[in-house]
N, C-alpha and C positions, 0 to 999 in steps of 0.2 A: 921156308921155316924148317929148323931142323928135327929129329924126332925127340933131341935132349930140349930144348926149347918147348917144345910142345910137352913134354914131360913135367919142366918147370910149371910151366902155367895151367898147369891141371893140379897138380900139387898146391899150389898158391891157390886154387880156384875152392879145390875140398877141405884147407885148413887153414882161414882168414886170420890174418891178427900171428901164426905162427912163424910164418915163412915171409920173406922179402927180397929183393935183390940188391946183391952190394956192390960197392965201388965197381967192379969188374964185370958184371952183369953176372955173376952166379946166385944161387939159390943160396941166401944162410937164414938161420932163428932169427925171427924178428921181437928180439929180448924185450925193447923199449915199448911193444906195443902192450906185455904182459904186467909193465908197471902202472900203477893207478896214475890219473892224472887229477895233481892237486895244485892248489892257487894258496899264496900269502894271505893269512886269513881266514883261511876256511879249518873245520874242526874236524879233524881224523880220530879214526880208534884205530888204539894198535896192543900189543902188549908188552909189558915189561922184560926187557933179557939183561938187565943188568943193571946192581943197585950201586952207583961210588960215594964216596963222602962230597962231591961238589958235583955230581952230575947223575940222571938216570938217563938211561940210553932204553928206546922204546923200536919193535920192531912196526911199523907201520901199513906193509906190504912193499913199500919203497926200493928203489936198489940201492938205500943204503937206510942204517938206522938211524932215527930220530934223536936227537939230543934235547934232554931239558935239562937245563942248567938249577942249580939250587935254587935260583931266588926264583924262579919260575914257577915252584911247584906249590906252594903254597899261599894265599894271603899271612900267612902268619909270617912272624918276621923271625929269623937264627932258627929254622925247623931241620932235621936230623932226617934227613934221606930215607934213611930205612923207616923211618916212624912213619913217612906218610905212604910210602908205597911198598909193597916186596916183589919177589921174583914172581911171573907168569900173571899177576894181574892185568887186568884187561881195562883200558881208559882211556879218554877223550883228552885229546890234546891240540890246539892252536897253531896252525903255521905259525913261524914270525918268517922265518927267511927260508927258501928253498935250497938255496947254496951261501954259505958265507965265506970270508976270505981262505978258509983249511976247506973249503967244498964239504960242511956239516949241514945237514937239515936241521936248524932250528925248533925247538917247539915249545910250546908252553901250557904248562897245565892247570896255573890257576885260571890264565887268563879265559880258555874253555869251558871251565863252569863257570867264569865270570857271565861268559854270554849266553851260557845256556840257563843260569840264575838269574841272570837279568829280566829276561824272557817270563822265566813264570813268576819273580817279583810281580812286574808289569801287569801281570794277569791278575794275581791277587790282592793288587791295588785299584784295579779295574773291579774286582767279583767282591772288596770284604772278606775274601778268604783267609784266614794270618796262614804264617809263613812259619816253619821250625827252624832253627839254627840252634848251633853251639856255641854255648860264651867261651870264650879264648880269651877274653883280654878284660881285667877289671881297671878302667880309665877313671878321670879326673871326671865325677858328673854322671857316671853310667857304665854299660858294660858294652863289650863289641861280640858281636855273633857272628856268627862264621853262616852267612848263607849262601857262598858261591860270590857272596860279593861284602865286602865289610858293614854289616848294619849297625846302627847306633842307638842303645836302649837306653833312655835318660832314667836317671836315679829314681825320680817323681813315678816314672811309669810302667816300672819296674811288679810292683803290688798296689790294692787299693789302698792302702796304708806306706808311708813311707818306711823304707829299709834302712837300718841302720848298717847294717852289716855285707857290704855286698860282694864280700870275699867267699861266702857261702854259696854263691852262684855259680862259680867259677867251673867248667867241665861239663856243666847240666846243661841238658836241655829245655829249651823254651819257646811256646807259642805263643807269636804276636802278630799285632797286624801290621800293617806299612801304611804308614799315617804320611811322611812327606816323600817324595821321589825324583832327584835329578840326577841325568844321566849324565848331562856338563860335566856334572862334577862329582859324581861318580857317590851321593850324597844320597843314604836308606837309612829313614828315621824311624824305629818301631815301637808299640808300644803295648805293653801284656798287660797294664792295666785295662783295656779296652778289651782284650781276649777275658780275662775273668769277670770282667761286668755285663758282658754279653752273657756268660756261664751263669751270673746269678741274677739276672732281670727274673727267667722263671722259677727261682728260689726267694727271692722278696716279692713276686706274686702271692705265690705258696701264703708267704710268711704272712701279708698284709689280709690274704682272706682267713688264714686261722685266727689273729688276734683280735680281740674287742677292749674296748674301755674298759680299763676293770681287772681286766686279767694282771696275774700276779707273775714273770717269767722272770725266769735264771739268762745271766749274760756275764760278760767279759768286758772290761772296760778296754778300749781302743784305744783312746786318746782324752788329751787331757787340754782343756783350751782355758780360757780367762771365763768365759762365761757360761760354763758350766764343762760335762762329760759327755761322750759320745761311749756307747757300748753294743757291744756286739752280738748279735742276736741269732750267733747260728745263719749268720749270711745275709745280715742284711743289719745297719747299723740306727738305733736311736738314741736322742740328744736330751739329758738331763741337767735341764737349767738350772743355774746354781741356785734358785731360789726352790727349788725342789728339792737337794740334797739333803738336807738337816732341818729339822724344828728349829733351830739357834741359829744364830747368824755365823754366815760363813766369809772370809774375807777372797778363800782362791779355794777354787776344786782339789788342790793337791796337798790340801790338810787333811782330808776327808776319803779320798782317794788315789790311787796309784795304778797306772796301766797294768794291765794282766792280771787285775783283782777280777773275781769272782763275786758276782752281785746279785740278792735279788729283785728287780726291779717293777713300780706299778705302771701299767699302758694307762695312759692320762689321756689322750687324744691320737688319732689316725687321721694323715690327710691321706686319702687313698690316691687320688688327681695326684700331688705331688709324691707320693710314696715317701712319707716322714711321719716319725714314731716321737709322741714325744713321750718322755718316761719321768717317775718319780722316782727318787731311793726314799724321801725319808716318809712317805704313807707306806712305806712296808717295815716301820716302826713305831713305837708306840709312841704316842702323842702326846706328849707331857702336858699340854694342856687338861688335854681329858684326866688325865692324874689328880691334877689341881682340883679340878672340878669334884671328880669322887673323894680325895683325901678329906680336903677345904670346907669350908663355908663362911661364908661373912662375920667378921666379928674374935675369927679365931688367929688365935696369937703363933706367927709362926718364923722360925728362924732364919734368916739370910744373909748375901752378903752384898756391899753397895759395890757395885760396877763400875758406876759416874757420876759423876756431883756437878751437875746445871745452878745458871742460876736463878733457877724455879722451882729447886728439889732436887730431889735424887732418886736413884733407879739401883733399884735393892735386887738380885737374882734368888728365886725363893725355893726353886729345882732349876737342875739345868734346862736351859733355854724359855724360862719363865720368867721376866722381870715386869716389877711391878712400881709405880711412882707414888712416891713419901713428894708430896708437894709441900714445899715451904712451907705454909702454914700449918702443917703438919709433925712437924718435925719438933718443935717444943711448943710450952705452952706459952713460954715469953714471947716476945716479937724477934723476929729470925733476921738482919741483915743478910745475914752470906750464909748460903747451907755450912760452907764448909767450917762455920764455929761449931755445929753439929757431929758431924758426919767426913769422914774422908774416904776415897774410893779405896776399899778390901778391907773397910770393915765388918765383923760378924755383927750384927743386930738383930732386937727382936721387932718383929713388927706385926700390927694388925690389919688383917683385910677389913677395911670397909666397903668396899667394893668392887663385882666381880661382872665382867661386862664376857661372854662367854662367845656372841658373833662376833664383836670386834678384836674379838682376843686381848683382853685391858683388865688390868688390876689398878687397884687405887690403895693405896697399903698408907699407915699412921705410924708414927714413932711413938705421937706424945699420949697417944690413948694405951697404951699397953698397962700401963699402971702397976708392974711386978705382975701381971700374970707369965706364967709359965708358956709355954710355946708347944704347938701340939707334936708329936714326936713326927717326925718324916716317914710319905708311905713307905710300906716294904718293898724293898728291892728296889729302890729308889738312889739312882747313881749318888755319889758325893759331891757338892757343889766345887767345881774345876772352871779357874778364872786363866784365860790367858797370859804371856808375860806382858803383854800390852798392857794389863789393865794394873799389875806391877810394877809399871816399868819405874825407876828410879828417879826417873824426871813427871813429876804429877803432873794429871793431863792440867790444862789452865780452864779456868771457869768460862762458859760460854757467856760472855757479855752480848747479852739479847738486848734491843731497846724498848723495855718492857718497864711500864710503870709498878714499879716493887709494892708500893702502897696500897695500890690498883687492887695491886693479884692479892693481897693480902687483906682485904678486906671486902673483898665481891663476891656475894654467896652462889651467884648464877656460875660461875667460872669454879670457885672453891669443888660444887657438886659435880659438876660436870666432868672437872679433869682430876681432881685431889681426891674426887670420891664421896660425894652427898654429905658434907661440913655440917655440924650445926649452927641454927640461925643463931645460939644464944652467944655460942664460942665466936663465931665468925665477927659478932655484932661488938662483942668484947673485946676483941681482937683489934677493932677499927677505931675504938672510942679511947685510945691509951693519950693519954696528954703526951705522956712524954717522947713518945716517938714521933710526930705530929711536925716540930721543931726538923729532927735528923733524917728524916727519911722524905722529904719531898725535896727530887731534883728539878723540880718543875717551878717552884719558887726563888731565884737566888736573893731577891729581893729578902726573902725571911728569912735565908743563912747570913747574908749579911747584919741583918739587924738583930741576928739570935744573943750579940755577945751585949744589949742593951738592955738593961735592966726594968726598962721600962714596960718593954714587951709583953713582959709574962705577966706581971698583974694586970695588965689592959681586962678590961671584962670582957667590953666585945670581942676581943680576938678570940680569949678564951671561948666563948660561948660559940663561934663556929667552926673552931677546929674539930668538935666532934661529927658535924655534918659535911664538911669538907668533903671527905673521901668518899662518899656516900656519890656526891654528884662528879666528885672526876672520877668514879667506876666508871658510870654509863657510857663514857665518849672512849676510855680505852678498854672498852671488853671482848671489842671482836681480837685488838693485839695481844689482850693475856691470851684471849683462844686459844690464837694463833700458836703463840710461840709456846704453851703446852701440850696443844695436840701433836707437834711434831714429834717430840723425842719420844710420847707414848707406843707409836707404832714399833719400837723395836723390841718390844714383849711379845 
């Protein structure tokens, strides 16, 4: 062995990796051994040394520079080179090919945070952790974030409240969680309503142990649904049923209210177990009823206006949200066939309370007693009686044909007090005993409509002599149906 041999391999022996032997058996730099060794696939960091309009060239440690071509570098789609990188930044980037057919290193840089996103996705669909990203894309249904990998935020899950606007999103950033996860298909579904309901579980804790029955709080209406309003409580939302909005009758919550209104509303009930508030608006206004009651008293003559005309009577509004029934036999002091020879619905009348039923909330009002007295003035501060266009409308509503013996209800003193409002015996008694109605007002005989046009009829003695007790015994058998069909329309006073 020679002493340049023996020279080599002592040199080779003190600086491994530098030195090699080439073709010829001499000593040269072993350059190859000073380059990293990398595989398709795998994620290098290198740094930027050049930005072009279709390509960045990335220095790797390689013996030659890495290429990523445009559509490589971002998920976004038509992105501006300089926008997403510049000179000397340092970032993770993708083998695709080690040499292609010009002998260029390949590389790709979204698909590298794709897998290094994937990764702590997976984690944070495993842990409930959410995930940040930036909306990039407002889509058809939702918006798309940018979290190393394209995630899909559906409109719904966007706020606890649905968005109308979700153009406002757009550049912001957003905490959500990752609610579905395929890698098949490359499919991250997220959802930030499930990050802010997590954020206010301990604020409608909070919320549910400060309030009690009773309490009187300020809110913000949310939303607006068919069966009442949902409002907003400073973070945690309760539900006022439309039977709670107004003393008067309400047909839809959005006569009444409009989202973004500013409310104050009463706490009616807490289920704590299910965390639901139910709320009043209208106990946090004065009660017309009670009006009635301090203004009123029985016997006192006061002005209104008729709403609806049955064919049992009518229902006169005497303050807003106060109607009271003028029952048929009330209404004049002759015999009434059809209210509406009386009365048509929006007209002003005076009428008399005779009766004032203050747990059931019922009025029982007269036409025919008023007798020119005067009408007591309306309390103070007492809104102005305001009819909807319904009750205007051009086309009159049509008489509710009840199958209600007319006769009946007009001459039964139990039914007369009860629903019309404590009759007298002598009137009521007067009222039953008319010859002449006797004839035209039972549809329950056709036998005596037929034989009305016979002349023979009416002087009979007998007949005459029981037509005053007649109606007297067919009350009895239909009194629960007069009940019936005047306690209904009562309840909407």
């Amino acid at each position: 062995m020679t002493n340049e041999t023996v020279e080599q391999q002592e040199k080779m022996a003190a600086e491994p990796g530098v030195w090699t032997t080439g073709p010829d058996g001499e000593l040269v730099p072993d350059y190859d051994s000073t380059f990293p060794t990398i595989n398709e696939g795998e994620v290098v960091h290198g740094t930027v040394v050049r930005v072009d309009k279709d390509e960045v060239l990335v220095d790797i440690g390689y013996k030659s520079e890495g290429v990523i071509p445009v559509a490589e570098l971002s998920i976004r789609r038509s992105v501006n080179p300089a926008d997403e990188v510049k000179l000397g930044d340092e970032i993770d980037a993708l083998v695709l090919t080690k040499e292609d057919s010009e002998g260029r290193l390949i590389l790709s840089k979204k698909r590298a945070r794709f897998e290094l996103a994937w990764k702590s996705i997976e984690k944070a669909a495993e842990s409930g952790e959410p995930v940040t990203g930036r909306v990039i894309e407002v889509v058809k249904g939702g918006l798309i974030l940018d979290l190393g990998v394209r995630g899909f935020l559906p409109a719904s899950l966007v706020d606890i409240r649905r968005v109308q606007d979700l153009d406002e999103f757009l550049g912001t950033e957003l905490r959500c969680k990752v609610i579905e996860l395929n890698r098949s298909r490359n499919n991250v579904v997220l959802s930030r309503r499930a990050v802010l309901e997590d954020e206010r579980k301990e604020m409608r804790q909070a919320i549910l142990d400060r309030l009690n029955p009773g309490d009187v709080v300020p809110g913000v209406i949310s939303n607006i649904v068919d069966f009442g309003a949902f409002v907003d409580l400073d973070g945690m939302d309760g539900l006022i049923h439309i039977s709670e909005l107004s003393w008067s009758h309400v047909n839809h919550p959005s006569e009444v209210l409009e989202i973004g209104q500013e409310v104050q509303v009463k706490v009616l009930d807490i289920d704590r177990e299910r965390q639901r508030i139910s709320l009043g608006l209208k106990q946090t206004q004065s009660d017309p009823w009670q009006q009635v009651l301090d203004s009123y008293s029985v016997n006192d003559v006061v002005e209104g206006k008729v709403t609806k005309v049955v064919t049992f009577g009518a229902f006169v509004e005497i303050l807003p949200g106060v109607e009271g029934l003028v029952h048929i036999s009330e209404l004049a002091a002759h015999h009434v066939e059809n209210p509406r020879e009386i009365v048509s619905q929006g007209d002003v009348v005076n009428v008399k309370i005779i009766e004032m039923d203050a747990e059931r909330r019922r009025l029982s009002l007269s036409l025919k007693r008023v007798d020119g007295e005067e009408p007591r003035p309306r309390p103070e501060g007492a809104p102005p009686l305001r009819l909807s266009e319904e009750v205007f409308s051009e086309t009159p509503a049509p008489v509710v044909e009840d199958e209600v013996d007319v006769e009946a209800v007009e001459v039964e003193p139990g039914v007369l007090e009860e629903e019309a409002g404590a009759a007298d015996d002598a009137e009521t008694g007067a009222a039953a005993e008319e010859p002449t109605a006797e004839p035209e007002s039972e549809p329950a005989e056709p036998e005596s409509k037929a034989a009305e046009p016979e002349p023979e009829a009416a002087p009979d003695e007998p007949e005459a002599e029981a037509a005053p007790d007649e109606p007297e015994a067919d009350a009895a058998p239909d009194e629960p149906e007069a009940g019936a069909a005047s306690d209904e329309p009562e309840a909407d006073s």
